[in-house]
matplotlib code that plots the C-alpha trace (Angstrom):
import matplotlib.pyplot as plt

x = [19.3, 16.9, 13.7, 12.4, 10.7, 8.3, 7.7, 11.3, 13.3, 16.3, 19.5, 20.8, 20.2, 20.9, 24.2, 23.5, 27.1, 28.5, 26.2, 24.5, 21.1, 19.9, 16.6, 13.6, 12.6, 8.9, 8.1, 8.3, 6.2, 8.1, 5.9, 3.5, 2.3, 2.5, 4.8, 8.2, 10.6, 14.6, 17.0, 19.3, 22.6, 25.3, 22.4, 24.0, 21.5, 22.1, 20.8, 18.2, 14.9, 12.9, 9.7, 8.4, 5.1, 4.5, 1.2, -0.2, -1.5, -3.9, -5.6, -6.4, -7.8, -10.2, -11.6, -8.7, -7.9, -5.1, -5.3, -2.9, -2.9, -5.2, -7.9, -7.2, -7.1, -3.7, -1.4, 0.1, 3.6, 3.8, 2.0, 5.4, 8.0, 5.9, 7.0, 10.6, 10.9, 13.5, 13.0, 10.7, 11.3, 9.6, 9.8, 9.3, 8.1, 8.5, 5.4, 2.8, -0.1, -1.9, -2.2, -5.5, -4.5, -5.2, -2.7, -1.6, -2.0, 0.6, 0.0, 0.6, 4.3, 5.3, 7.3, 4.3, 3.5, 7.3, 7.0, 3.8, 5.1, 8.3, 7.1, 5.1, 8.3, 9.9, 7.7, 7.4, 10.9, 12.3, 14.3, 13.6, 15.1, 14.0, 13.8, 14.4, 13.1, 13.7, 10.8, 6.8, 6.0, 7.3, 10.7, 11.6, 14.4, 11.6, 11.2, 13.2, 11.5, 12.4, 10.0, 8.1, 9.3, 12.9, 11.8, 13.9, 17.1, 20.4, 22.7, 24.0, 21.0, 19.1, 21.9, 21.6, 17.6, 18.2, 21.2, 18.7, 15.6, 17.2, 18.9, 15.7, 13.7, 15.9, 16.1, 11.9, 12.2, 14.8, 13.1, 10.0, 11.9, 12.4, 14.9, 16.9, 19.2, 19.8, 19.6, 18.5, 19.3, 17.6, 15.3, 16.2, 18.3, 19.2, 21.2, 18.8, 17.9, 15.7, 15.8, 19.3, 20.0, 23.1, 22.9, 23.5, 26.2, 27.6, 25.1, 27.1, 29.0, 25.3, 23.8, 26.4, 26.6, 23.0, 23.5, 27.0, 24.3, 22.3, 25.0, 26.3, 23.3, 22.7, 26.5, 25.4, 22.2, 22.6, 26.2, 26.0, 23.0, 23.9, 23.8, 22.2, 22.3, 19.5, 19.7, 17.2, 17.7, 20.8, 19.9, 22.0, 25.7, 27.4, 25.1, 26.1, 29.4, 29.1, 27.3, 29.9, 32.5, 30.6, 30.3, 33.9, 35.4, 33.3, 33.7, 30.1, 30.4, 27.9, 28.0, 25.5, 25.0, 21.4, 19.4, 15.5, 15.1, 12.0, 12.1, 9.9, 11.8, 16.0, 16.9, 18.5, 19.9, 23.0, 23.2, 22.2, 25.0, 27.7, 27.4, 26.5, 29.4, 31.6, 30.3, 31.0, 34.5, 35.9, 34.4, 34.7, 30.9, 28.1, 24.7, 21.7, 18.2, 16.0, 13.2, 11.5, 8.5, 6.0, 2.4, 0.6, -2.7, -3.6, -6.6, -7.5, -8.9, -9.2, -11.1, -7.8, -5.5, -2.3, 1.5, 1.7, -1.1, -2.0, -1.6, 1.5, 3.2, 6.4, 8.4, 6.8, 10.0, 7.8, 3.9, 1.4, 0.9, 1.7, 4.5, 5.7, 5.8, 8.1, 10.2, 11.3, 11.5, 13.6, 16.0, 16.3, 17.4, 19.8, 21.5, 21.9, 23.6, 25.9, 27.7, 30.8, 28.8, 25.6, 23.5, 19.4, 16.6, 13.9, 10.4, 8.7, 4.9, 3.8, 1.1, -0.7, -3.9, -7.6, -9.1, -11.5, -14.2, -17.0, -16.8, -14.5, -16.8, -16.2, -12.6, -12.2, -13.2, -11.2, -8.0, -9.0, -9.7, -7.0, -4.2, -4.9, -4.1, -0.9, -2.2, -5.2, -6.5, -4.6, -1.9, -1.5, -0.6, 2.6, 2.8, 0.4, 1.8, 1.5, -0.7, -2.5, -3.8, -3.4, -4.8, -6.1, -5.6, -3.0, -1.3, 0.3, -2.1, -1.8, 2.1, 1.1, 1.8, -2.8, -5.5, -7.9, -9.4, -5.9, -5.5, -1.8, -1.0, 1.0, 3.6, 4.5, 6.2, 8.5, 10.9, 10.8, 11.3, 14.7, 17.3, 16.2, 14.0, 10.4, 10.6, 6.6, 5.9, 6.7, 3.6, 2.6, 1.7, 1.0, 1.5, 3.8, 2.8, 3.2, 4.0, 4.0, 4.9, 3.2, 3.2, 0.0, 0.5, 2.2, 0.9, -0.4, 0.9, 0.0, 2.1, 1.0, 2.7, 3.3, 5.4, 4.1, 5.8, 6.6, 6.4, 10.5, 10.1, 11.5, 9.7, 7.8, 6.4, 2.5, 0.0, -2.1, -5.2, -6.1, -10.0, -12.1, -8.9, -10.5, -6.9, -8.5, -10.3, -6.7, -5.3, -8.1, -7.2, -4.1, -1.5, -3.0, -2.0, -4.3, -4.8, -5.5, -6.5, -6.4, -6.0, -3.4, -3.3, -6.1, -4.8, -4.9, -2.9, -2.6, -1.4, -0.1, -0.2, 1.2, 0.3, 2.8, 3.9, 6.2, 9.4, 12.7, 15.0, 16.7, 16.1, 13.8, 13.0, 16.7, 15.3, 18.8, 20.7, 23.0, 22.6, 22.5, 22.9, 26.1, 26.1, 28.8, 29.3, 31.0, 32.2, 32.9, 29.7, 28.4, 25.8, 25.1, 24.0, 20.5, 18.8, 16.7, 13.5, 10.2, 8.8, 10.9, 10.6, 7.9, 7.8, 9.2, 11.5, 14.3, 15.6, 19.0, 19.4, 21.7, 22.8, 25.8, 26.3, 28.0, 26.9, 27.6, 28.6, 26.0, 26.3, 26.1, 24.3, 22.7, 22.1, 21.6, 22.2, 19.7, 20.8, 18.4, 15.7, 13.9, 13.6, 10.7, 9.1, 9.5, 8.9, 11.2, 10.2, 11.8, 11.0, 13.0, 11.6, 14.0, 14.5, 17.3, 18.6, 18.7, 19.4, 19.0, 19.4, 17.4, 16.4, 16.0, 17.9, 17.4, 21.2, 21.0, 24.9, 26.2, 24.9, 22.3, 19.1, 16.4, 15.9, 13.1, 13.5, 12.0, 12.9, 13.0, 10.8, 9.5, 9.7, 7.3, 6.7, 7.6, 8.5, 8.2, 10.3, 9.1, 10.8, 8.2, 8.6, 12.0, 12.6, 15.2, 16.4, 17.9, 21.3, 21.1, 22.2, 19.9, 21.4, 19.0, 19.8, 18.7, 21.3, 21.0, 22.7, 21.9, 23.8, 21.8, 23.7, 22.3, 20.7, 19.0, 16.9, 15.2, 15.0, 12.7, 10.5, 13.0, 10.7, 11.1, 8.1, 7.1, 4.5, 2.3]
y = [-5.4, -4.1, -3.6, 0.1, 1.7, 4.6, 6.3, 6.5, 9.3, 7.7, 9.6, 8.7, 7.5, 3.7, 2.0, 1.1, 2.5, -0.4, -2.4, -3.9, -4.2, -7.7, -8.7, -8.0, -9.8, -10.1, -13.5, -14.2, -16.3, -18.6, -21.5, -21.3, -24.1, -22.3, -20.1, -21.2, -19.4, -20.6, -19.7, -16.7, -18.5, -16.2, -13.5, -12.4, -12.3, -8.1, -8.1, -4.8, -5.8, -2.9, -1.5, 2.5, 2.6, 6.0, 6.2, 4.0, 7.0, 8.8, 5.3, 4.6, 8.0, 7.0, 3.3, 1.6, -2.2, -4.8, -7.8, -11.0, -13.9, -15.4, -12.8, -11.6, -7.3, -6.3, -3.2, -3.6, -2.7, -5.5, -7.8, -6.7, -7.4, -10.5, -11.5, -10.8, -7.1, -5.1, -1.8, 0.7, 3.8, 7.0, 9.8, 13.2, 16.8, 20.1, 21.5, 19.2, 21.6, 24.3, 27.8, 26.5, 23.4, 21.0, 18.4, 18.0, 14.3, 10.9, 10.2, 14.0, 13.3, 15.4, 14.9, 14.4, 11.5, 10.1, 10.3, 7.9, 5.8, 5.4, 5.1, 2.1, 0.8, 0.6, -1.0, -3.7, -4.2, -2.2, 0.7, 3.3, 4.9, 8.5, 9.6, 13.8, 14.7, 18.6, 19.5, 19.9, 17.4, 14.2, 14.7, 12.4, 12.5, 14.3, 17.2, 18.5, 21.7, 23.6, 24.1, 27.2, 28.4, 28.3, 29.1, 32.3, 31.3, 31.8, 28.4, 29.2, 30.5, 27.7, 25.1, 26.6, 26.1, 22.6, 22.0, 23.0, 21.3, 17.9, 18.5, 19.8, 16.6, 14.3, 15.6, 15.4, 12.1, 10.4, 12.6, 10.4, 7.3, 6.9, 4.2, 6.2, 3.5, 5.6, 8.9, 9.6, 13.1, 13.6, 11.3, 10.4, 13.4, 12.4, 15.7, 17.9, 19.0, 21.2, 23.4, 23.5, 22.0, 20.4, 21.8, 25.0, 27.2, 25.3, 22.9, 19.5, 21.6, 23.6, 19.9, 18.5, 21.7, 20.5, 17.1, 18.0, 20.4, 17.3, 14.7, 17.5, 16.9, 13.8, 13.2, 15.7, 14.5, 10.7, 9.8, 6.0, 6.0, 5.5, 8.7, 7.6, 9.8, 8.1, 8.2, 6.6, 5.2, 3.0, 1.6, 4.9, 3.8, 6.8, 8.4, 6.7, 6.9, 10.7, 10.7, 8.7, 11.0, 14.0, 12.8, 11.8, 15.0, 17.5, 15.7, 14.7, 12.4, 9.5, 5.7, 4.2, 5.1, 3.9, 3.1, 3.2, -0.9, -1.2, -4.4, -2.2, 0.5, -0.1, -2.4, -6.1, -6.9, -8.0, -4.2, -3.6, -5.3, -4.2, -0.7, -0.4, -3.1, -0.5, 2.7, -0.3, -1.0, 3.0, 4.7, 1.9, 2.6, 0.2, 0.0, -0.8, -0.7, 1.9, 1.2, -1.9, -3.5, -5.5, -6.2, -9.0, -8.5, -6.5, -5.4, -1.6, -1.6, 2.0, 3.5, 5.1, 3.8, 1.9, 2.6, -1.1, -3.4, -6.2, -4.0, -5.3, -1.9, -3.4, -6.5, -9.1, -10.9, -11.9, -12.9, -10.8, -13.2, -13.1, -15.8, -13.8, -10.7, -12.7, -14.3, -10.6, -9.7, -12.7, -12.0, -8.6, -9.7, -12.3, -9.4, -6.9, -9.8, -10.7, -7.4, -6.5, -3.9, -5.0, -4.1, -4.1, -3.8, -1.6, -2.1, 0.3, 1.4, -2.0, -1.0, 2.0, 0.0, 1.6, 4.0, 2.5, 3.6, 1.7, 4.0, 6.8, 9.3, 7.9, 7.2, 10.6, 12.0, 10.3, 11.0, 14.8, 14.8, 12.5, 12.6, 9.1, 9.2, 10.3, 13.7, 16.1, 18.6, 21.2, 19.6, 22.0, 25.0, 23.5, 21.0, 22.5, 20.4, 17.5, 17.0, 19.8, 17.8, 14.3, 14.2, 11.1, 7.7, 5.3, 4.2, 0.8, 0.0, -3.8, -3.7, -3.7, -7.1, -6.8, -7.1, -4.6, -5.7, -4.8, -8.8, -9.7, -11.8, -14.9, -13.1, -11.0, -14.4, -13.7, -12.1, -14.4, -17.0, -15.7, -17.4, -20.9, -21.3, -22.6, -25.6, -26.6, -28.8, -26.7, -26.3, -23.5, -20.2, -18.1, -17.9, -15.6, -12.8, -13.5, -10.2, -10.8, -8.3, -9.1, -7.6, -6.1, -8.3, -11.3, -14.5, -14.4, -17.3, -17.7, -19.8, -23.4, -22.9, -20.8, -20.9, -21.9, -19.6, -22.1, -21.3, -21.2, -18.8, -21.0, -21.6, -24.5, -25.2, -26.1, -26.1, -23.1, -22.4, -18.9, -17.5, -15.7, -14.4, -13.0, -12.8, -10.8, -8.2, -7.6, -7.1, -5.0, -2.9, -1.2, -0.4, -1.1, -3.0, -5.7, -8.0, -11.6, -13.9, -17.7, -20.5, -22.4, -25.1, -23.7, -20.2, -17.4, -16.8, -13.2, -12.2, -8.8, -8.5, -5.4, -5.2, -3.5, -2.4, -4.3, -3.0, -3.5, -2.6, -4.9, -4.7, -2.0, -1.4, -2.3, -5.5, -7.5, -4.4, -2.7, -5.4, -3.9, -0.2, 2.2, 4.8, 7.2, 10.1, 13.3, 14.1, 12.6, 12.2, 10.4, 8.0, 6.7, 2.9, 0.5, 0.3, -2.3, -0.3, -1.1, 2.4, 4.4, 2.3, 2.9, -0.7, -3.6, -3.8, -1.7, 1.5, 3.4, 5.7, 9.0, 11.2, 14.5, 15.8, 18.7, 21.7, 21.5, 18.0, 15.3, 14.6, 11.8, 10.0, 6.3, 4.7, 1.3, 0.3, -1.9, -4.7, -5.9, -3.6, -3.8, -0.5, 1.4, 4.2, 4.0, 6.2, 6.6, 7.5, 7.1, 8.5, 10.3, 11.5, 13.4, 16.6, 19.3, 19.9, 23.4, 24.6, 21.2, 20.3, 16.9, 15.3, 11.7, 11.6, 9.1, 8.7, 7.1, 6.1, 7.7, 10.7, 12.6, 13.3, 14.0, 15.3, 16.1, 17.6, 16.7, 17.5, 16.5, 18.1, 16.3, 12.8, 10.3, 12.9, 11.1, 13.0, 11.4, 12.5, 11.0, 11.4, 10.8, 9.5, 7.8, 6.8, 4.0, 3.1, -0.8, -1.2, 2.2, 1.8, 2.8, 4.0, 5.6, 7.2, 10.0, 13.0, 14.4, 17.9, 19.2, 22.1, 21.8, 20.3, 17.1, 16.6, 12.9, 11.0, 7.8, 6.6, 4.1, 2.6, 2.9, 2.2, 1.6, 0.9, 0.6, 2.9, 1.9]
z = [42.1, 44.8, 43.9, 43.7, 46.2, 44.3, 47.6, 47.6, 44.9, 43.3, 44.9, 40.9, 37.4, 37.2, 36.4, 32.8, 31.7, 33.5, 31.2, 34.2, 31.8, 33.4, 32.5, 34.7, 37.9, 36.7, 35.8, 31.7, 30.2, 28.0, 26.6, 23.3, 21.5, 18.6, 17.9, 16.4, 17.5, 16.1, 19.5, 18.9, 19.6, 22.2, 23.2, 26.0, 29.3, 29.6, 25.5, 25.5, 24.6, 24.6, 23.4, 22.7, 24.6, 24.5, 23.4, 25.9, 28.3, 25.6, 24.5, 28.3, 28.8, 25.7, 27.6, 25.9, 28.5, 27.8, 28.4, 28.7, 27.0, 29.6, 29.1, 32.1, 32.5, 33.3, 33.6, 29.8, 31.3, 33.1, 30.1, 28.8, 31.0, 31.7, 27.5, 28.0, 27.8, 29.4, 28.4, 27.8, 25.6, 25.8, 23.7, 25.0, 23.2, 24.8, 24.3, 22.3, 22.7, 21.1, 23.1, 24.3, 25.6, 23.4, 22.3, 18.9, 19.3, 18.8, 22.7, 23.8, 24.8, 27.2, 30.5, 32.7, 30.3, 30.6, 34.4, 34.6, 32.0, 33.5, 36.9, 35.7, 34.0, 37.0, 39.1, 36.7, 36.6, 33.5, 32.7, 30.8, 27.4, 27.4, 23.9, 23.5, 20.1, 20.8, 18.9, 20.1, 17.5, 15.8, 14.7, 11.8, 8.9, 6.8, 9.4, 12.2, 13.6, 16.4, 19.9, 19.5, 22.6, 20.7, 17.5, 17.0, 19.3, 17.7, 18.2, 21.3, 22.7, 22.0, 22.6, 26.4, 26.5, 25.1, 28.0, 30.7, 29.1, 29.1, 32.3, 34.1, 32.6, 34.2, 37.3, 37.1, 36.0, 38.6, 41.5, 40.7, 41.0, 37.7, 36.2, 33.4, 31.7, 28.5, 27.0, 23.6, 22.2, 19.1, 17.2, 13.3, 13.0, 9.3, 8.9, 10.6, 14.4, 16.4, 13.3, 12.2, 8.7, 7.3, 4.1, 5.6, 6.1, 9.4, 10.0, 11.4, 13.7, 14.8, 15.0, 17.2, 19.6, 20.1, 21.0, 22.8, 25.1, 25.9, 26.3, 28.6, 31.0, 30.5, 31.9, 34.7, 35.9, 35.2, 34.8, 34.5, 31.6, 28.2, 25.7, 22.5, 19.1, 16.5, 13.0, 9.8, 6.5, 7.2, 3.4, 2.4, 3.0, 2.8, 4.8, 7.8, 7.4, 7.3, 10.5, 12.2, 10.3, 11.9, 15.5, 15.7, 13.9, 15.9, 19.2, 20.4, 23.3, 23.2, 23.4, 21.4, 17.7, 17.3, 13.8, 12.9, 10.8, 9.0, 6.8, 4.3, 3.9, 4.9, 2.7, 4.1, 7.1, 5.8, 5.1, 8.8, 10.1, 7.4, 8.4, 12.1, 12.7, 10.5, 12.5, 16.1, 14.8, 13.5, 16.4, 19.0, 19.9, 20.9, 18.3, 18.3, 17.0, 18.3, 16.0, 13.7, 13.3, 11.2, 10.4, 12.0, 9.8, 7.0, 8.5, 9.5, 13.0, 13.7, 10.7, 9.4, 6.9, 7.7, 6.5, 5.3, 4.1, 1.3, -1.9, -3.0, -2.5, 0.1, -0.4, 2.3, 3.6, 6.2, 5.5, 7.6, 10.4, 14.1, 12.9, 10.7, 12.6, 15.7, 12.7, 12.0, 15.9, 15.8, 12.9, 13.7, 17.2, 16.0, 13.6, 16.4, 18.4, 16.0, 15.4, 18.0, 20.2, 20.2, 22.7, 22.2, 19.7, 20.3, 18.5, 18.0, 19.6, 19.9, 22.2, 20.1, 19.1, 17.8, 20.1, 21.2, 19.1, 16.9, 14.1, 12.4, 14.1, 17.9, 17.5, 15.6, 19.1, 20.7, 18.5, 19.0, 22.9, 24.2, 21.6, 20.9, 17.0, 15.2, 14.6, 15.7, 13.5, 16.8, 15.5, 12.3, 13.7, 14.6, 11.5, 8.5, 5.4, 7.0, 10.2, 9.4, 6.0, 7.4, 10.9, 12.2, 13.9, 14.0, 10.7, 12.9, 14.7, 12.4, 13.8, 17.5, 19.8, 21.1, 18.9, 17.8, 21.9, 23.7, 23.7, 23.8, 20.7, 21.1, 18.7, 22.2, 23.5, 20.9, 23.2, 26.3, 23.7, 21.9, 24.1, 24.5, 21.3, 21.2, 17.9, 17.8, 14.2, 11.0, 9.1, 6.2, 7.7, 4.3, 0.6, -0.6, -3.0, -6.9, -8.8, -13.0, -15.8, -18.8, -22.3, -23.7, -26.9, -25.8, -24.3, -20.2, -18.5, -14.5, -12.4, -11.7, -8.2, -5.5, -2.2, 1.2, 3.7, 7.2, 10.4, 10.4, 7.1, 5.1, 1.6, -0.2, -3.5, -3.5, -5.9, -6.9, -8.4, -9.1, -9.6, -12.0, -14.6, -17.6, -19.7, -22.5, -20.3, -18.5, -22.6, -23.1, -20.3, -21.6, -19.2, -15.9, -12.8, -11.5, -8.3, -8.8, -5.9, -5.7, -3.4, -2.1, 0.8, 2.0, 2.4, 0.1, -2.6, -4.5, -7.9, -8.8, -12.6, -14.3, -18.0, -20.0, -23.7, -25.3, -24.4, -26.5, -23.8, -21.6, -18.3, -18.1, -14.3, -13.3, -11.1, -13.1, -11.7, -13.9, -16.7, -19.8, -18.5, -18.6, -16.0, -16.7, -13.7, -15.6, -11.7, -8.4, -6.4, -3.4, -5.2, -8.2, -8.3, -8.6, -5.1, -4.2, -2.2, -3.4, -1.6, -3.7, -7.3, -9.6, -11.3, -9.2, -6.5, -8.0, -9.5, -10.6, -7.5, -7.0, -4.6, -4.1, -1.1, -2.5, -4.7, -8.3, -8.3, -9.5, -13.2, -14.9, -17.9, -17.5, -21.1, -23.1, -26.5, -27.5, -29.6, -32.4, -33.1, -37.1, -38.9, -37.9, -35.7, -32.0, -29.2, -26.2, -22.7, -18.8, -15.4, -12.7, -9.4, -6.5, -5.2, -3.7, -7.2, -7.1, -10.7, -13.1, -16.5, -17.1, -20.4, -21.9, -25.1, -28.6, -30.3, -33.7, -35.0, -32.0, -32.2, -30.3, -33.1, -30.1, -26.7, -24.3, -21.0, -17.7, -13.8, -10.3, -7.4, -4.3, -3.1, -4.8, -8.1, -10.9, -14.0, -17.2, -20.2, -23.8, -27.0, -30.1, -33.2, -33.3, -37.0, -37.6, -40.7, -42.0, -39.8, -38.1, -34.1, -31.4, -28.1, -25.5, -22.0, -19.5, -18.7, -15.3, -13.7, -10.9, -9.1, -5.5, -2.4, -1.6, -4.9, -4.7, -7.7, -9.0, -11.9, -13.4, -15.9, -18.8, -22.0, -25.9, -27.8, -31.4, -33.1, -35.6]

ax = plt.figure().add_subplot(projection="3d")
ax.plot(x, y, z, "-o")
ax.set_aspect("equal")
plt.show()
């Protein structure tokens, strides 16, 4: 391929149909005498390796430098492409500003920050993934609002604006001698777009006139690019296969069906790979990852909280090193390859680092003049429930490849590293977490050892000792969670303790799965199974989970018997959170003999409001049979729930 001229405008978008996606001519730096890095057998030389960099323009304009591994200042596109990267994604809003000018923040996205960033792609060697999210803000699965400007647009009304919006963009973007290689129309549209809903009257065949409308000048103004729809959550099966279902039956025409994969959040990869290589194999369409990432540190560097951190709130697959974060880089990868279609992994903003700033003060400054954070306070008269409340810095800023400095980390070789493999000698890289549940009344027992985490992930048993425990302060405590630390190997080792009541049901928090629970669904329904997501469990890793995608269709009751219990008075309690339910009837229930003797009634709301329903003063008699459960209806489409924290206990 001949190199780019700037001074010269592309006469058309690049040939990236023909999957002509060979790596850059910049020189990659391939050596580290530290990283390990296992080779991703068959990676194809075209294999995408991309990275979002959008924010990259607002942190400059704020004093923000990066740097190689050297030390040496450098343009941090080509720091990039100099590590193996291909591609750089760019997402762009239509109007990310305020009627005053100012910007609403999350790098100010607009097309005149595309063009510099892809103009600076280009001459480093990379294409460019131009990422529409037809909104002024961040469009996500929890919120898909329309531009302002297009507010009040009927659907074909605004499907025209979005036809000449995209088509317009691109022809900005390749008259600046931009590299387009791919097209993204929408960004995590989970069932929602540029204001049109699912759950309303006509809303697939709304949402795919919208994405038909930008494929249409994508196909127009760049016919060899690839035309990319992008959903989230690909942890929710059925979800996915509806959105293939929906795309095939209304006739979008695309070529890449695209998934957000956050370790913390999706679930496994062997779930990755099960249903994008399903959605590869029905619809005879390439995947790939538009999205991942993972923490390097724990630390904040920015004066603003983080989405991830040491609290014991996500399940660590990976320890929070700069090993740990290229092991996932590296697995990810390896899944992505291995699926018939595969074409690239994106990860995502690993260039949005602090501010700049010395303090919360400075850097709030700077997140308010230059966009820098994910939201300024400007922000909330686009977005008042949530950056109107929430404006700040950068939540990821410990999930970037530079340091708090804009140094690259040696975790950034990662990608010039996948195809040959880097083996240095194995060695213990962290301790993995040790979470406990322990009864109020019963005995406290700490491990003796925990696992070493290697440099190659794999696990090993070393000795532990564990600091300042007082066991009868923790009994004293009542219910309460608590945060041991210890040493390990030299390296930290941490302890989450919950301290519970003792509970005569079996598997109370649903981490053995369905053992010892019988769900029974009174209709046909989309969902209704234990989930393993720590973000959306209230004790451990798991939870019962449901979903309906129709109206008037999710009901069901979940319930255990419980084998041995005395004579005595107990009380009975469990917890639900959801939402969409519309019209609900909810309640635990207490059956004695097989009948129901007690009831109290609870309900679903918002995501990550738990509801807790308690039935008091359960009185059993000698030989009598004890059966709890929870009953759930719910006439809403889309109704969705968790349930958790099942508990029996005995009162004196």
């Amino acid at each position: 391929m001949t190199p780019l001229m700037l001074a010269a405008p592309l006469a058309s978008c690049s040939q990236a149909k023909s999957v002509d996606w060979t790596p850059n001519k910049i020189k990659t730096d391939a050596s580290s005498q530290s990283l390990y890095v296992k080779k991703v057998e068959n990676m194809p030389k075209d294999f995408i390796l991309g990275m979002d960099a959008s924010c990259v323009p607002s942190l400059e304009a704020g004093g923000v430098r990066y740097y190689d591994h050297e030390g040496n200042e450098q343009d941090v596109y080509k720091i990039l492409a100099q590590n193996g990267i291909n591609y750089i994604r760019v997402r762009i809003w239509n109007d990310p500003y305020d009627k005053n000018g100012n910007g609403y923040g999350g790098g100010n996205c607009d097309l005149e920050n595309a063009i510099e960033i892809g103009k600076r792609a280009t001459a480093n060697g990379m294409k460019l993934l131009v990422n529409f999210h037809y909104s002024d803000f961040w469009a996500d699965p929890a919120k898909q609002m329309a531009p302002k400007a297009w507010k009040d647009m009927d659907i074909d009304t605004k499907s025209q604006a979005l036809y000449e919006y995209t088509k317009s963009c691109l022809e900005q973007l390749r008259d600046a001698g931009v590299e387009i290689g791919m097209v993204q129309v929408g960004n995590e549209t989970n069932g929602a777009m540029c204001g049109e809903d699912a759950s309303a009257l006509g809303g697939w065949k709304k949402i795919t006139q919208l994405m038909s409308a930008g494929s249409k000048a994508v196909r127009e103004v760049c016919p060899d690019a690839l035309v990319v729809i992008h959903f989230a959550n690909p942890e929710k099966v059925t979800n996915y296969e509806s959105y293939g279902k929906n795309l095939d039956y209304y006739g979008v025409d695309y070529d890449v069906f695209a998934s957000s994969y956050y370790p913390f959040w999706h679930g496994t990869l062997e779930n990755l790979s099960s249903v994008l290589g399903d959605i590869a194999a029905k619809y005879e369409k390439r995947i790939m990852v538009a999205e991942t990432s993972f923490a390097y540190t724990a630390e904040d560097s920015d004066f603003y909280g983080n989405t991830i951190g040491q609290d014991g709130g996500i399940v660590k697959d990976y320890p929070f090193t700069e090993q740990g974060q290229a092991n996932l880089v590296r697995d990810v990868v390896k899944t992505v390859v291995n699926i018939e279609g595969g074409i690239g992994v994106f990860y995502w903003e690993g260039t949005w680092i602090a501010a700049g700033g010395e303090s919360y003060e400075e850097n709030l400054a700077l997140w308010e003049k230059n966009g820098s954070g994910w939201a300024s306070s400007y922000a909330a008269e686009y977005d008042p429930d949530d950056a109107g409340k929430w404006y700040g810095g950068c939540a990821v800023d410990n999930q970037a490849f530079f340091d708090a400095n804009g140094k690259a980390l040696e975790s950034l070789k990662v990608f010039a590293l996948l195809r040959e493999g880097n083996v240095v000698v194995n060695r213990a890289d962290a301790i993995e977490d040790t979470s406990l549940v322990c009864d109020l009344n019963g005995e406290i027992v700490l491990p003796t050892t925990v696992h070493a985490v290697m440099l190659d992930n794999s696990k090993q048993e070393i000795p532990v000792e564990w600091q300042d425990v007082d066991v009868e302060a923790m009994k004293a405590g009542g219910v309460a969670k608590y945060t041991i630390e210890g040493s390990a190997g030299g390296m930290q080792a941490l302890c989450y303790i919950s301290m519970v009541e003792y509970n005569y049901l079996e598997n109370w928090s649903f981490e053995q799965g369905n053992t010892g629970w019988t769900a029974k669904a009174e209709k046909s329904f989309d969902e209704l199974f234990v989930e393993d997501k720590v973000t959306d469990s209230l004790t451990g890793n798991k939870h019962y989970h449901f979903w309906g995608a129709g109206q008037d269709v999710v009901e069901f009751t979940l319930e255990q018997t419980v084998a041995s219990i005395k004579s005595g008075k107990y009380k009975y309690s469990i917890s639900i959170m959801g939402g969409d339910g519309g019209e609900t009837e909810i309640y635990a229930y207490v059956k004695i003999n097989g009948e129901i003797v007690q009831t109290a009634p609870t309900q679903i709301t918002v995501y990550n409001e738990w509801h807790t329903a308690t039935v008091e003063n359960i009185v059993l008699a000698e030989g009598d049979v004890l059966t709890v459960g929870i009953y759930v209806k719910c006439s809403g489409p889309n109704a969705w729930g968790k349930i958790d924290d099942a508990l029996l206990n005995s009162v004196k």
